[in-house]
N, C-alpha and C positions, 0 to 999 in steps of 0.2 A: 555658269553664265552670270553678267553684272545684274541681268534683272532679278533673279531667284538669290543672287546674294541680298541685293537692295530689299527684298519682298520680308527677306529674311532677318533683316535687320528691326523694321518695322515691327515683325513679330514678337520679336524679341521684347525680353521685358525690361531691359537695358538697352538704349537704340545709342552709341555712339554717335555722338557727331561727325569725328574727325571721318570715320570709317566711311560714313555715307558721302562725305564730299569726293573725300577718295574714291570711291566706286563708281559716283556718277562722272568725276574726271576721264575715266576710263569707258565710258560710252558717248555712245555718237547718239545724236539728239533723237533719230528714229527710235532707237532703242527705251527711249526717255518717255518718250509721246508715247510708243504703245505700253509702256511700265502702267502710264498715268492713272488709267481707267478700271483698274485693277485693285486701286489703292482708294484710302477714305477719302472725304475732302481734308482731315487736316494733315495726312500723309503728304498727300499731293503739295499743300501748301508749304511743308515741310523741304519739299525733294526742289519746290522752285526758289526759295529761299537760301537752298544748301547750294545753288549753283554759284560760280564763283565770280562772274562777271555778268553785266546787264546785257551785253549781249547775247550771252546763252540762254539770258532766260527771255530775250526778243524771241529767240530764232524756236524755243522753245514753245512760247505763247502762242505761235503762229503755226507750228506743225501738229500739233496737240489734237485731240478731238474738240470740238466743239463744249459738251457738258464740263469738260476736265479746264479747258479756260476760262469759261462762265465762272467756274465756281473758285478759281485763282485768280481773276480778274477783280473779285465782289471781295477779295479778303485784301484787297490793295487801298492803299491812299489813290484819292484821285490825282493830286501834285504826281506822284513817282509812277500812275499809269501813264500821265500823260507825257511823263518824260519818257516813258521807254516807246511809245507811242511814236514822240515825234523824232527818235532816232533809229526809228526804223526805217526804210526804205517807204517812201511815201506811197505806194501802191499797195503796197503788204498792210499798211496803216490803215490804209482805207477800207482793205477787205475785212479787218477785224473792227473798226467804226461800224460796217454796215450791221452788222449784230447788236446792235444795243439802239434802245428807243431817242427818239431826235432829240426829246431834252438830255439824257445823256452826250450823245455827239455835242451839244453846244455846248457841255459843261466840260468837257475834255477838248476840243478844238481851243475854248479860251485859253485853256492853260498851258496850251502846244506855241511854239513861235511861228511868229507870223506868215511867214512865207510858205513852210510846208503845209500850216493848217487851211491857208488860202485853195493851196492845190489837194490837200485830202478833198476838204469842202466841194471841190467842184468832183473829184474824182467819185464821191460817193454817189451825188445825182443819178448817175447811170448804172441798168441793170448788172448785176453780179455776172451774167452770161451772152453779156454784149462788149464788144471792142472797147467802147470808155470805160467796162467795168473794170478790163481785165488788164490796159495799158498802164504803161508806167510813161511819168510825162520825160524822165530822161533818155536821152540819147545825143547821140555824138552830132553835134551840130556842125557845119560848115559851110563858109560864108561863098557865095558862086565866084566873088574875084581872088579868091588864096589860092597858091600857086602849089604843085607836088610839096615842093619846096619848105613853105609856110606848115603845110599839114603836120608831114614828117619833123618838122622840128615841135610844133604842139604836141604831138605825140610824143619824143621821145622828155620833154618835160614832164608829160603825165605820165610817166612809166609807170608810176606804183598803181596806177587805176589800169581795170581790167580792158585788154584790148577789144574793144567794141566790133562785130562782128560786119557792121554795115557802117557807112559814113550818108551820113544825109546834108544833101545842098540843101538850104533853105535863103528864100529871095529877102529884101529886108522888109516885106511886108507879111511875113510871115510862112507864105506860101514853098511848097515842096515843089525845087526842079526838077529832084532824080536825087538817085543814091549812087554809090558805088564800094567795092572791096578793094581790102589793102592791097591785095593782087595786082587790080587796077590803078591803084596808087604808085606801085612799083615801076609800072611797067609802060611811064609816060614821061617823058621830058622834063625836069626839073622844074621850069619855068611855065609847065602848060596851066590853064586856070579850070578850078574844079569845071566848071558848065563843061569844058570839052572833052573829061574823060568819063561822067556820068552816065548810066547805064539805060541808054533807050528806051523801054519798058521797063514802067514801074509801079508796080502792084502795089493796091494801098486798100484800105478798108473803112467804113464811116463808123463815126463816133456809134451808131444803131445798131450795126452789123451783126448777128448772132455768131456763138461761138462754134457752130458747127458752119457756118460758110467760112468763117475766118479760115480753119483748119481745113478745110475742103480747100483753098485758096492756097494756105502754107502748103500744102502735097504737094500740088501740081505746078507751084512755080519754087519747088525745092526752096524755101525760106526759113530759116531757123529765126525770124523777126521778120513783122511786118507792120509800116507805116498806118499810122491812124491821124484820118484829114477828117473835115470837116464839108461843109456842101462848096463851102467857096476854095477847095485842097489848101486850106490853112493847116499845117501841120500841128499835130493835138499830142503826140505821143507815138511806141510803139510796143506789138503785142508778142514777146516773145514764144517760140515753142514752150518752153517748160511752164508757163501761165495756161497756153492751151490745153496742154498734156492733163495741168489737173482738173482743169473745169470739164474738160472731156472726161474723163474718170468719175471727176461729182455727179456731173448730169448721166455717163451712163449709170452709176449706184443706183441714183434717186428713182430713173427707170426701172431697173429691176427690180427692187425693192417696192415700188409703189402694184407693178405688175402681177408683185405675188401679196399685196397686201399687207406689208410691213411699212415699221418705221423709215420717212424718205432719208432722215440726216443720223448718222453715228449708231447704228439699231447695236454694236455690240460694246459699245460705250453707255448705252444705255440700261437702268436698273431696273430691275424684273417686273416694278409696278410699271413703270414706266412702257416698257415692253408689252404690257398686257393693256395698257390702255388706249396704243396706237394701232393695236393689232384687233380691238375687240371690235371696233366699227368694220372692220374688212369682214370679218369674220360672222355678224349681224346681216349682212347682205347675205353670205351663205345659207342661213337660218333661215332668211325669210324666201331662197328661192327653193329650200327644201319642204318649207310647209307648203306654199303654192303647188311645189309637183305633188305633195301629199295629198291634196287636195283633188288636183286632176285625177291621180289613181281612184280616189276617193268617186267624182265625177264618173267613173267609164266601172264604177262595182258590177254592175249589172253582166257586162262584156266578160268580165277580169274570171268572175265567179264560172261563167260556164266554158271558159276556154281558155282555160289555168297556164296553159303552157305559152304562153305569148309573154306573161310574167319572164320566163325565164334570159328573154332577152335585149329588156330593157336597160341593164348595163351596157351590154352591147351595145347597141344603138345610140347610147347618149356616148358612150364611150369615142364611138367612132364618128360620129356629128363634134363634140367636143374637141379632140382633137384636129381634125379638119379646122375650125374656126378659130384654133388657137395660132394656125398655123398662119391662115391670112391675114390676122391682127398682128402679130410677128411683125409677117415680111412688112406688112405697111408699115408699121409702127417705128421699124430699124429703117425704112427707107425714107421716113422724114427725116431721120435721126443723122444720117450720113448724107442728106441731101440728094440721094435718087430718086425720091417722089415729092416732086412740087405741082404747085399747080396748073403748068402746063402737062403733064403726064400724068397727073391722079387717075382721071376716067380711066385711060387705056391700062394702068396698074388695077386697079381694081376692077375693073373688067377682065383680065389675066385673070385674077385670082379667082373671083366668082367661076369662071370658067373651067379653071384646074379641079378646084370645089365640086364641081357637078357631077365634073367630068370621073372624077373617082366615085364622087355619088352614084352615079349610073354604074361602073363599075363592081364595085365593094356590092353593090345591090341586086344587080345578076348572079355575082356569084355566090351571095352568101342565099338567096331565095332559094337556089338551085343544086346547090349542097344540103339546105336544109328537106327542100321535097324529094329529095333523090337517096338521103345517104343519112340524111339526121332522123328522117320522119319511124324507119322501124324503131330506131332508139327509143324513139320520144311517146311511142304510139300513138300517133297522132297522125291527122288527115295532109293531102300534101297545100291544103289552102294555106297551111302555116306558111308554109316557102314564100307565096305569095307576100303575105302580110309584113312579114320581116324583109323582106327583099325589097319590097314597095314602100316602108317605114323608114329603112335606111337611106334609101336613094331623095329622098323627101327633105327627110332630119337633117343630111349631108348638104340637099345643098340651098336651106335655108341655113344652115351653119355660115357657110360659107362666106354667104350675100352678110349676114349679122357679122360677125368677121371681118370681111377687108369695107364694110362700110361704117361701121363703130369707130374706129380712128378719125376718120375721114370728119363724121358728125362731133365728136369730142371736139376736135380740133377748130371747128369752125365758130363752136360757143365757147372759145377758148379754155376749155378743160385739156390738162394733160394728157391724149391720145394713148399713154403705158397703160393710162389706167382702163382703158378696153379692151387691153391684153390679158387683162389677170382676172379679178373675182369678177367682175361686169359680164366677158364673153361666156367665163364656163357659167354661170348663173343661167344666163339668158338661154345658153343653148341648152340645156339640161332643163330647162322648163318648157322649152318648147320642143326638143327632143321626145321626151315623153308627150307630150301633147299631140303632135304631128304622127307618133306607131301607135298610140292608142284609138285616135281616129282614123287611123290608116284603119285599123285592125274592125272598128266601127261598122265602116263600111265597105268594107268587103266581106266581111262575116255575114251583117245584114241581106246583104244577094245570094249567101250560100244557102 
């Protein structure tokens, strides 16, 4: 394979030049991007150096991990960044601008020519995961009195440019009248004028828009592109699917990742200090909810020491309370994520879940009581109050889990914190402190009345 040939080049104590240009000829840029992160920095600076055209090593800068272009961007003149900068496609320009501090962006925008840098400059304003982050200001313009006619000969002058998927009318005051497909182009009278073969309804999205409504929007009205207007539908731009696809991708990573307490951007791009220092704050919350139940155990010595066997089913209990509330943090947390839980439907969503929560509470808790006094207690030799305690501990545990659970996203979210992160180290923390807390007092008192 060209990556384990190219690794092996490097290794070598002899690194050919010709060999390694040759090699990477022979890969497609995905190949390249994941090679990057594997190599030193002055490998890597090597392999984008060895490419043979500036736009490989565009297309390269811009598919790469994040650390692996930081650290090839920083071994560049600023003159030849800002020249590969501004013949990139101006929205791609602006997503790697947004990475670097404002006086950089000003010191790279000068050096760009005017026009694209005009439109980076306004394109970086707006969030990385909203419609002006993610639009590109080109698209196929067309003026409302050009006839089939007029279109199809612009068109076939621009032959060598890619056939634009949608045609958008635009009035001369800026504003969007409708769109329509070459389909529709076809399939109208030579001399009819764009306004009368434009398509009825037309889906559009505001410069604010987050990227999960956009994509909620692009499903359900089948759009491989969609317009981005303004509050006055001054047309701004448009956000195509494969723009979507990957901010959708980023934003689910960065959830999952932050959910289990990892790094949110590039964790396997990242070098093992680096790794251990994004990871050690997540991991310091676990610390601190393990002394707290130490603590409690600690609190209920007295109970522990004379009815020893109640110990034995505190895994249980946190066990089965933990998972129940990972489960209602989940569903909330994916149905912000997918746009099924807003704030018209939060209560009755999270009144659901509490509810299902209980509902196995109760459940899980007769049966495991009633196992335990019936069928565990010869084992155990022990009285059948256990059943009780553990039965009564769980039904408890379960469905405060629950309520902690589908209402943690819900509070995250309102003091604008990331909502993933009350799916991960936060819920199991929290329920596992009060898991114990809630069978050890269970166990308190009802012992206390025996």
């Amino acid at each position: 394979m060209p990556v384990e040939r190219i690794k092996g080049l490097f290794s070598a104590e002899e690194k050919p030049q010709e060999e390694i240009v040759a090699t990477l000829n022979e890969m497609n840029f995905f190949e390249i991007a994941r090679l990057l992160h594997e190599l030193t920095v002055e490998e890597k600076i090597k392999v984008f150096h060895a490419l043979d055209s500036d736009e490989k090593r565009q297309t390269l800068l811009y598919e790469t991990d994040r650390d692996s272009r930081h650290e090839i961007q920083d071994s560049l003149d600023k003159e030849y960044l800002a020249f590969l900068l501004d013949e990139m496609p101006v929205d791609e320009a602006a997503d790697l601008l947004k990475e670097y501090e404002e006086e950089v962006q000003e010191e790279l925008l000068d050096k760009m020519g005017k026009k694209d840098a005009d439109v980076i400059k306004n394109l970086i304003t707006y969030g990385e995961e909203t419609a002006g982050g993610l639009m590109t200001p080109l698209f196929y313009r067309v003026s409302p009195t050009q006839t089939a006619t007029d279109i199809l000969v612009q068109l076939k002058r621009e032959s060598n440019h890619e056939m634009p998927p949608y045609f958008y009318v635009i009035k001369s005051n800026g504003e969007l009248a409708g769109f329509f497909k070459l389909r529709d182009l076809l399939n109208v009278p030579a001399f009819a004028p764009a306004t009368s073969f434009v398509r009825e309804h037309t889906p559009t999205v505001l410069l604010d828009d987050t990227c999960d409504k956009i994509a909620n929007l692009m499903d359900n009205e089948h759009l491989s592109a969609i317009p981005v207007v303004n509050e006055d539908n001054i047309m701004q731009g448009v956000v195509t699917f494969d723009d979507v696809i990957r901010a959708m991708q980023d934003i689910a990573s960065v959830d999952i990742f932050t959910m289990v307490g990892t790094a949110k951007i590039d964790p396997f791009a990242k070098r093992t200090i680096n790794k251990i220092t994004t990871r050690a704050p997540w991991l310091f919350i676990t610390f601190i909810g393990g002394m707290l139940s130490a603590s409690i155990l600690g609190f209920f010595e007295s109970q522990i020491s004379e009815f020893a066997t109640i110990l034995f089913f505190i895994p249980f209990v946190i066990g089965l309370a933990g998972n129940v509330g990972i489960q209602g943090a989940t569903v909330i947390v994916r149905g912000m994520a997918t746009g099924d839980v807003q704030d018209d439907n939060l209560r009755t969503v999270v009144r659901s879940e509490v509810l299902v929560g209980a509902a196995n509470g109760v459940i899980f808790g007769l049966v495991c009581g009633v196992f335990i006094a019936m069928v565990a207690r010869p084992l155990l030799n022990t009285t059948p109050v256990l059943g009780l305690v553990v039965g009564t501990g769980i039904m408890l545990a379960v469905i405060v889990a629950s309520l902690v659970g589908s209402l943690a996203p819900t509070i995250f979210m309102k003091f604008g914190i990331d909502p993933a992160i009350s799916a991960g180290p936060f819920v199991t923390v929290a329920n596992d402190i009060m898991g114990i807390f809630i069978y050890l007092m269970t166990a308190k008192l009802i012992l206390g009345f025996v």
